[in-house]
C-alpha positions, -999 to 999 in steps of 0.1 A, spaced: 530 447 -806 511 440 -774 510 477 -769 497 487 -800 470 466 -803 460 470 -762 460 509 -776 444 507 -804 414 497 -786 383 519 -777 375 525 -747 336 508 -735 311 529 -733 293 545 -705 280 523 -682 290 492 -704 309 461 -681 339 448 -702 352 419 -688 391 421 -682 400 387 -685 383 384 -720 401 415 -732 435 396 -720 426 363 -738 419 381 -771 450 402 -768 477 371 -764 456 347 -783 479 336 -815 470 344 -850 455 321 -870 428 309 -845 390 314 -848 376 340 -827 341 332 -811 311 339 -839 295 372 -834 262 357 -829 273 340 -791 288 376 -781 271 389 -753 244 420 -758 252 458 -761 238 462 -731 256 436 -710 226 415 -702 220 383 -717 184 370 -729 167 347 -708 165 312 -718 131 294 -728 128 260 -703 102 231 -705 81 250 -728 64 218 -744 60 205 -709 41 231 -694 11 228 -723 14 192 -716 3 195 -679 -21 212 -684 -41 194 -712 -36 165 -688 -50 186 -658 -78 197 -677 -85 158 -690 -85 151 -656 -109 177 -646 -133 172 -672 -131 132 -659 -139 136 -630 -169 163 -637 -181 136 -659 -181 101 -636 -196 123 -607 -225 132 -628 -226 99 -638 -230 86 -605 -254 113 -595 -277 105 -624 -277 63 -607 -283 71 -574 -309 91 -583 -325 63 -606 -318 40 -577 -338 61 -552 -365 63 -580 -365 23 -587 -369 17 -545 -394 41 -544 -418 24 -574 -409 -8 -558 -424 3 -525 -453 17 -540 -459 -15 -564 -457 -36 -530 -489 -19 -518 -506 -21 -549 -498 -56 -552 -508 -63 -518 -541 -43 -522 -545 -62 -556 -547 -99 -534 -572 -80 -512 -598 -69 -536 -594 -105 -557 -601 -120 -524 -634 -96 -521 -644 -100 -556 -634 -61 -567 -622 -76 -597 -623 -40 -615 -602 -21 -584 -576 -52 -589 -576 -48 -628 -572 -10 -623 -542 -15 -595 -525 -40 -619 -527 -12 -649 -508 8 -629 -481 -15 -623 -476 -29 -655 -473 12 -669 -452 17 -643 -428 -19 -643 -437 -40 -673 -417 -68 -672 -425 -71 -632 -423 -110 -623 -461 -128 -624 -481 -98 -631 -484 -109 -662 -502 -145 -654 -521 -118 -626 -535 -97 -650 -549 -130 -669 -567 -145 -639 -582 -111 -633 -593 -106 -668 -608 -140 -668 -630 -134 -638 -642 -99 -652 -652 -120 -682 -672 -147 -665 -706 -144 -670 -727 -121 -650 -768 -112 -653 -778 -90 -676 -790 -66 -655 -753 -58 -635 -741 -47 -671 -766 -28 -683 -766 -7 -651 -730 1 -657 -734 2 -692 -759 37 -683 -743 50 -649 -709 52 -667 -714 84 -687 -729 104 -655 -696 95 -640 -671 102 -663 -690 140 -676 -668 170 -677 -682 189 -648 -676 162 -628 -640 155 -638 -630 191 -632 -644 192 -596 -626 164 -589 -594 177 -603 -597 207 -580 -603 184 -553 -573 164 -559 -548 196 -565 -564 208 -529 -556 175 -513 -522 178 -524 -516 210 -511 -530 200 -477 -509 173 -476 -479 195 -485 -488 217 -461 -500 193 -433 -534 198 -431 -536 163 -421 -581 171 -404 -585 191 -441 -570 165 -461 -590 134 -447 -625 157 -451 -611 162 -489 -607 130 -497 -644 121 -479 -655 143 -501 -643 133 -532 -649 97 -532 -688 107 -524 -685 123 -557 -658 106 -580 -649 69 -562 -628 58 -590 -614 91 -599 -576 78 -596 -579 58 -570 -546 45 -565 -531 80 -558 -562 89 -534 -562 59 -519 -524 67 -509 -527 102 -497 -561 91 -477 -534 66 -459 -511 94 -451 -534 115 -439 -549 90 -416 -521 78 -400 -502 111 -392 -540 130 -384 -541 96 -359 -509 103 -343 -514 136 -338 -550 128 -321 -532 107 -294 -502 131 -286 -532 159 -280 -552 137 -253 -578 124 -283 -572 87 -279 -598 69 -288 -599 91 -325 -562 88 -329 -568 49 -327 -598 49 -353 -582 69 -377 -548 45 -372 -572 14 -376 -584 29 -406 -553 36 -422 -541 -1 -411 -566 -14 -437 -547 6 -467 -511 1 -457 -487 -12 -434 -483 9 -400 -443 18 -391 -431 16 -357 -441 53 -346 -477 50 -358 -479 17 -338 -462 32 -308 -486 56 -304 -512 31 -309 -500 9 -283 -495 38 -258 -532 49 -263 -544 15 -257 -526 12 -223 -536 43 -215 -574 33 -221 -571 -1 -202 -553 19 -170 -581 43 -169 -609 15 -174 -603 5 -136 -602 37 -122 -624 38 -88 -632 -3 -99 -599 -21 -98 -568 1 -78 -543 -24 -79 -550 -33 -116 -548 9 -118 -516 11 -102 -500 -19 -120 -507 -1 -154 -497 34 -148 -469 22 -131 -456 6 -164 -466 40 -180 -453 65 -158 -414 50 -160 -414 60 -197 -444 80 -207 -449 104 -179 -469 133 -194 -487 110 -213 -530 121 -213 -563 116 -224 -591 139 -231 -593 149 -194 -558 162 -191 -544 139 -165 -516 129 -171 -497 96 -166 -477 108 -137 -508 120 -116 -533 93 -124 -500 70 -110 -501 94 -78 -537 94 -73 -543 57 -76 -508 47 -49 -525 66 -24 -565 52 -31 -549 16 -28 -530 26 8 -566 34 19 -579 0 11 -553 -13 30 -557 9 62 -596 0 61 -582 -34 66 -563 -24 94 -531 -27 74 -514 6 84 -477 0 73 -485 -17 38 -507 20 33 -482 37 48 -458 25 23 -484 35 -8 -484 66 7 -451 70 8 -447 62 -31 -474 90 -43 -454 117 -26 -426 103 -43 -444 110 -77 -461 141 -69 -460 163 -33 -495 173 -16 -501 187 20 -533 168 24 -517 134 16 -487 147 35 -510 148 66 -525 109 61 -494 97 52 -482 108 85 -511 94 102 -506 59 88 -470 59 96 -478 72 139 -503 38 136 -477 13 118 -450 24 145 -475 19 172 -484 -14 158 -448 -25 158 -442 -11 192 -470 -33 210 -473 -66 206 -508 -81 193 -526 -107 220 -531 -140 198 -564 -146 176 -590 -161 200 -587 -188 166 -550 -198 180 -557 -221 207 -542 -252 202 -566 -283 191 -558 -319 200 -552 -337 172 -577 -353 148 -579 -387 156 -582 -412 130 -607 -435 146 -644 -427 134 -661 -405 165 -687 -430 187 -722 -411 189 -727 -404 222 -762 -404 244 -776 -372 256 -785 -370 288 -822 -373 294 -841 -351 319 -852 -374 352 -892 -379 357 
């Protein structure tokens, strides 16, 4: 029976894989038993259909990856848009400082209306700022205290010439070009701009002026003193002083000029007091210079060697030797290469010979401490 049935069976076709084993189990499997459902036989073509895995899974991830993304997108912005607002806020809060500062100044000098103006501006710009309120009232009270007639009235008439069109618009143009000079750094054309415009329109927004005019000052001032122009890079610095506070490079600068000036006021007057100053110079500021072009280091050199001549007119050869000795140091020259050389023959010599004692060295008896008897001169005989 075997036999028949193995016989009866047709034979796979063309590159088909039949698998022996299950040919063997349906052949001697007994009757009466379930075969396996068609549905779990394997394919026609002997490959079976790839199965599906973690397909919920995989959209899960990535909705959660793109949560994630869009997160973090969102809580950077956010803290971009606070340290932006909290660069903003510092930077009102310097400028309120100076106004505020500038506002004490002009109550002090009885510009009431500059103080009322710079206290406009910071209550636009910080409202709820602490006292300005009980500020603004003392200020508004002293504008309101009586004044003579004759103080009003001119205001009263002067006001329209100020405040008429062609004389807005100039000053517009004057402030967009003082911007751009400042943007560009046109410190000498940005001063003369603001000169200019405050001849014409004081009060045209003085606040803002009154700022650029401080930055223009104080780097036109520094850059005066770094090109030899001292005593203009400390006026312009002085000036700028009175509208702000100076930082450490502007009063650097300052204090180097100043130095500078004092060393060069004893020039041919005072060598030692020369020497002493550029001394202190020269170890940190050596190209340092004024109007003249000398610089630190050879005003130094110069003024070692004039104070070992004072010395060798006093006979003190080795003391001007030594002077000499440092302004070679700072700076080589053949004719001070020869004196120097002189001055050191004359201190060996000196060392080499002993000086005879000072006629003054003789000894003296001691003083007594009896009070001296006056004695008779003699008188000539008859």
């Amino acid at each position: 029976m075997n036999n028949n049935t193995f016989e009866e069976k047709t034979l796979p076709e063309e590159n088909q894989v039949v698998d022996m084993t299950e040919i063997e189990l349906t052949e001697n499997k007994p009757e009466g038993l379930e075969t396996e459902p068609q549905d779990q036989q394997p394919p026609a073509n002997g490959k079976r259909k790839p199965k599906r895995r973690g397909g919920p899974w995989i959209w899960i991830g990535i909705l959660i990856f793109i949560l994630l993304t869009a997160a973090g997108a969102f809580f950077g912005y956010r803290n971009g848009v606070q340290r932006r607002l909290a660069n903003e806020k510092a930077l009102l809060m310097e400028q309120i400082g100076l106004q505020l500062e500038w506002t004490y100044k002009d109550i002090d000098a009885g510009r009431y209306e500059n103080a009322k103006a710079r206290l406009d501006y910071i209550v636009e710009k910080y409202p709820s700022f602490p006292g300005i309120a009980d500020l603004m009232t003392q200020v508004i009270g002293k504008l309101n205290a009586p004044m003579p007639t004759a103080t009003q009235i001119a205001i009263a008439t002067v006001e329209p010439s100020i405040t008429a069109t062609p004389d807005l618009r100039g000053a517009e143009e004057k402030f967009a070009q003082l911007n751009q000079h400042i943007a560009n750094q046109e410190w000498d054309l940005a001063v003369q701009t603001v000169q200019s415009l405050k001849e014409s329109n004081f009060d045209y927004r003085s606040i803002e002026v009154d700022g650029l005019y401080f930055i223009a000052l104080r780097n036109r001032g520094i850059q005066r003193i770094w090109a030899g122009e001292l005593e203009q890079g400390m006026y312009d610095l002085t000036v700028a002083a009175q509208l702000g506070a100076m930082d450490s490079q502007a009063a650097g600068a300052e204090s180097w000029a100043t130095t500078y000036l004092t060393g060069a006021s004893y020039w041919d007057v005072n060598w030692p007091g020369a020497v002493e100053v550029f001394e202190q110079l020269y170890a940190q500021m050596p190209y340092f210079s004024d109007s003249t072009g000398m610089t630190t280091a050879e005003r130094y050199r110069i003024a070692l060697y004039r104070l070992g001549d004072l010395f060798a007119a006093q006979g003190d050869f080795c003391t001007a030797s030594s002077y000499y000795a440092k302004s070679l140091a700072v700076g080589m020259n053949l004719d001070i290469q020869v004196t120097a050389t002189a001055y050191a023959e004359a201190c060996a010599n000196l060392s080499a010979t002993p000086e005879p004692p000072p006629a003054e060295s003789t000894p003296t008896p001691p003083e007594s401490t009896e009070e001296p008897q006056p004695t008779e001169e003699p008188t000539a005989g008859p």
